[in-house]
C-alpha positions in Angstrom: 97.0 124.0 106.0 97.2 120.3 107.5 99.0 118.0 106.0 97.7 114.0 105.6 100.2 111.5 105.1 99.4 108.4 103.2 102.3 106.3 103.2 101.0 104.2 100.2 100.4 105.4 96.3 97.4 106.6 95.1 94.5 104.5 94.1 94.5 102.0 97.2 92.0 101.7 100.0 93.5 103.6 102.6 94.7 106.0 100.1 90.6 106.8 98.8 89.2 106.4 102.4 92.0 109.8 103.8 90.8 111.5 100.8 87.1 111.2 101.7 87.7 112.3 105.7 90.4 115.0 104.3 87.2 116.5 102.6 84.5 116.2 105.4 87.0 117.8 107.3 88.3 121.0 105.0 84.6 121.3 105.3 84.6 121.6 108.9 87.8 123.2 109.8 87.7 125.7 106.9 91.1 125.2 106.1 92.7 123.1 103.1 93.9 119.0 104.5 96.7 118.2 101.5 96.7 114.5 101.5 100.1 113.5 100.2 101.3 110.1 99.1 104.5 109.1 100.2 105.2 105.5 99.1 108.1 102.6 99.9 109.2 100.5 101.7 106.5 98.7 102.9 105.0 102.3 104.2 107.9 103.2 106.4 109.0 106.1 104.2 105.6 107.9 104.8 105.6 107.0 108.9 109.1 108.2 109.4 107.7 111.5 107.6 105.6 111.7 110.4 107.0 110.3 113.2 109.9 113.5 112.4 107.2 115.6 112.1 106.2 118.6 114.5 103.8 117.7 117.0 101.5 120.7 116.4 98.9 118.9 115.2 98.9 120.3 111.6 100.7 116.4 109.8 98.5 113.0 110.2 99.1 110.0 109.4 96.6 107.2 107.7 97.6 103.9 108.1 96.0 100.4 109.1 96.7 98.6 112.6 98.2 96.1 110.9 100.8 97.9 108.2 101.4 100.1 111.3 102.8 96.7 113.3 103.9 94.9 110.4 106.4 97.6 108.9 108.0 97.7 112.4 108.5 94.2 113.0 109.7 93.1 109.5 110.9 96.6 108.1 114.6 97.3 107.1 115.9 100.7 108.0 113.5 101.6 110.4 113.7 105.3 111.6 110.9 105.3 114.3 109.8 103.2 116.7 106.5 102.3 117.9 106.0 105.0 120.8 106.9 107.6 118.3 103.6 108.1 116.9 100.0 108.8 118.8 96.5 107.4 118.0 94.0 109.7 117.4 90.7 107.9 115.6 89.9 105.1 113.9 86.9 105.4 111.3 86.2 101.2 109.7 86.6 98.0 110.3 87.0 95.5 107.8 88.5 91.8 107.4 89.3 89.1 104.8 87.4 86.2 103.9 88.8 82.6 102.8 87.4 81.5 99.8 87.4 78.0 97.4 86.9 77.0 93.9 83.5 76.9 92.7 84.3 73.0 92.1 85.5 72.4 95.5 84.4 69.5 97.0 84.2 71.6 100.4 80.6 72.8 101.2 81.9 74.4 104.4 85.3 75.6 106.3 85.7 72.3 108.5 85.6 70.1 105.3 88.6 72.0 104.2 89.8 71.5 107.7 89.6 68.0 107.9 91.1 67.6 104.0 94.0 69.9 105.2 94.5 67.4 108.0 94.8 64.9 105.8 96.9 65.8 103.3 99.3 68.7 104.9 100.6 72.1 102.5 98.8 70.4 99.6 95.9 73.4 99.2 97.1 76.3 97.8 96.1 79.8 99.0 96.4 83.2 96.7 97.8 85.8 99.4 99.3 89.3 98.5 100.9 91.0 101.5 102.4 90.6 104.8 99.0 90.6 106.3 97.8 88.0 104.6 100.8 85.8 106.0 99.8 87.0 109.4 95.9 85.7 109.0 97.1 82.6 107.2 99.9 81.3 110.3 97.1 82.3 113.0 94.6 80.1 111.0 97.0 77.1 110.6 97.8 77.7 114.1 93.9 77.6 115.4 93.0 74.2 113.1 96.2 72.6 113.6 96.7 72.5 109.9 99.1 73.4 106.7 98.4 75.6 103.8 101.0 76.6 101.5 100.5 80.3 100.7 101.0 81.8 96.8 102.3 85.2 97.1 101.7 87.6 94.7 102.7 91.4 93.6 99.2 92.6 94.3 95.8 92.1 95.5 94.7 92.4 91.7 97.0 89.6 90.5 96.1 88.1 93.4 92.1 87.8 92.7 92.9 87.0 88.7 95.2 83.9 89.7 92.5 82.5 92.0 89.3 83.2 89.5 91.5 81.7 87.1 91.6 78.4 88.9 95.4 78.6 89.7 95.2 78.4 93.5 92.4 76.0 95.4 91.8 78.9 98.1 92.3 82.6 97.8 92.5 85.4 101.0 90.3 88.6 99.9 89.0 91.6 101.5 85.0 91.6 101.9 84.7 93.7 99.1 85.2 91.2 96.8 82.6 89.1 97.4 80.0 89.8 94.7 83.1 89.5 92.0 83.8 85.7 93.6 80.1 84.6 94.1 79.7 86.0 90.7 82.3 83.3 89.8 80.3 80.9 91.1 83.3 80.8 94.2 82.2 80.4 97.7 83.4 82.0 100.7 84.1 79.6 103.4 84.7 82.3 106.3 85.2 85.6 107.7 88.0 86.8 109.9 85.9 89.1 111.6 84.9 89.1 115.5 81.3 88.5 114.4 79.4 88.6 111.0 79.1 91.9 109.0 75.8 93.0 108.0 76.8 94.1 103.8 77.8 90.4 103.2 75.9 88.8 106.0 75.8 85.3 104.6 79.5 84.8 105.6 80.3 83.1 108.6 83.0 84.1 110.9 85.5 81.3 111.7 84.9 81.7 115.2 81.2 80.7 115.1 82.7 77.6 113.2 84.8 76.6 115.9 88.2 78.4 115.0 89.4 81.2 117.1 90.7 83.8 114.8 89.2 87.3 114.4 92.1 89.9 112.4 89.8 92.9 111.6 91.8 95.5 109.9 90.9 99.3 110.6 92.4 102.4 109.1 93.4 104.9 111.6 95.0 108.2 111.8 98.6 108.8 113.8 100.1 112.0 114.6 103.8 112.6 116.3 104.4 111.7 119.8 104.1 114.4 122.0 101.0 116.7 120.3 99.4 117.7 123.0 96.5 115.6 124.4 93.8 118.5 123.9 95.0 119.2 120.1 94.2 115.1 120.1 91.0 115.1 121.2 90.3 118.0 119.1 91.3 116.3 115.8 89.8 112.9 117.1 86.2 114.5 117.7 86.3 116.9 114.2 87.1 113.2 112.3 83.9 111.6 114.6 81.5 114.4 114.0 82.6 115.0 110.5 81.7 111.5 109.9 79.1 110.6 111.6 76.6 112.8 108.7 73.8 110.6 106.9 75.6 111.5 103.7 78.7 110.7 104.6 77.6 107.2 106.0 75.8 106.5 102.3 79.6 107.6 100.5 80.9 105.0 103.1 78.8 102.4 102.5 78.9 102.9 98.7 82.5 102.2 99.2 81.9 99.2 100.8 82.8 99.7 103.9 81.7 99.5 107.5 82.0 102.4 109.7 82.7 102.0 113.0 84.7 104.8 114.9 86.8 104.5 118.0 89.5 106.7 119.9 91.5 107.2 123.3 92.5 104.9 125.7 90.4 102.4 124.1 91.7 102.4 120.7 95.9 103.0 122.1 94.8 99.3 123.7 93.3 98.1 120.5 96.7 98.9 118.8 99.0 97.2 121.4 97.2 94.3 121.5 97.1 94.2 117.4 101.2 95.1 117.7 101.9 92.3 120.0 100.0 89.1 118.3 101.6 90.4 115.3 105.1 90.4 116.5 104.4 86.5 118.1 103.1 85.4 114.5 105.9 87.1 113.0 108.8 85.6 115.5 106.8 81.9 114.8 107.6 82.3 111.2 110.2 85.0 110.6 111.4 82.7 107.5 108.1 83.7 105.9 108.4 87.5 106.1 112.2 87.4 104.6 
């Protein structure tokens, strides 16, 4: 039996996207993959679970490139450290859009810009995690300008301040896009490297003249020191497993984009998510406290 590790509670994004591969692969392996939720402290309960796990192959992490960095830079009580787990595959990508009030006088991102500029930390943005504090300081780094961030308990109470006109920008995932259009919202940008084809009429910030791209991928972790061929092994079972015309319509039922990477490529991927985090973090340590 293998053993998946999600180091969040049931019910969340990363949480329903292990549960969908740990099925397409039982199916290929012939052998049961018990995901297992192992929740606190910011996720480091359920990596530490891991990271002291044996190296056979047989326990997996899920986790996202940026909880992965974030729980290790801001973290209490740390147990691990960052060499002490593996990549093996990467299955999405995804990334959060900045959005106004439907009655904002803004008709596109560098009208907000220039009315930032103007009048410094007087917009208001609904956030919801660490990430989000990340994406924000890069963004107020790349235009030069001030936001003052609203953080709430969850993504949920997040959205429902926002809709309710409590915040004059909000930071969601792409997936909530129809909900905030429906609203009569509009999205002013996309972090994403370039413009994703399920919400197409976004535009990146980049194409609008601000260099910030944070796309956020789930990925799967095992112990250092599994042996490079039981790697490979689990990393091609998770591509081919995946890579089914039914599985990519369950995907993109889900809303979200597939896009599958591993190896060298993906370790790199990783380090160079880890160590923009960690300068963002020591910019603003007061803002992670």
């Amino acid at each position: 039996m293998f053993n998946l590790i999600v180091p969040y509670s049931t019910g969340g994004g990363t949480d329903a996207l292990g549960r969908v591969i740990a099925a397409e692969l039982e199916k290929k392996w012939g052998k049961r993959v018990l995901v297992i939720n192992r929740p606190g402290a910011a996720s480091l309960i359920g990596t530490a679970e891991v990271a002291k796990a044996k190296n056979d192959g047989y326990t997996m992490l899920i986790t996202s490139n940026y909880d992965y960095s974030l729980s290790l830079l801001t973290g209490d009580n740390k147990q691990y450290k960052y060499e002490d787990l593996e990549c093996v595959a990467s299955i999405n990508t995804t990334a959060n859009m900045l959005v106004c009030q439907k009655n904002s006088p803004f008709k596109n991102l560098s009208e907000m810009v220039e009315y930032a500029k103007k009048n410094p930390g007087k917009l208001t943005v609904s956030i919801s995690g660490p990430t989000h504090i990340v994406e924000i300081a890069m963004f107020e780094k790349a235009a030069g300008i001030d936001l003052s961030p609203i953080m709430f308990s969850s993504g949920g109470n997040s959205l429902n301040s926002f809709l309710g006109g409590h915040t004059d920008l909000g930071l969601f995932d792409k997936k909530f896009y129809d909900q905030i259009t429906e609203k009569g919202c509009k999205a002013l940008c996309i972090f994403a490297n370039e413009r994703f084809s399920i919400v197409k009429d976004i535009p990146t910030a980049k194409e609008q003249g601000y260099n910030v791209s944070n796309e956020i991928y789930r990925l799967f972790m095992v112990p250092k020191g599994t042996p490079a061929k039981i790697i490979k092994y689990i990393a091609d079972s998770i591509k081919e497993a995946t890579s089914s015309q039914e599985f990519q319509k369950k995907f993109a039922s889900m809303g979200e984009v597939y896009q599958f990477n591993s190896g060298k490529e993906l370790q790199q991927r990783l380090k160079d998510d880890y160590s923009k985090v960690k300068q963002i973090v020591e910019q603003n340590s007061e803002a992670f406290k």
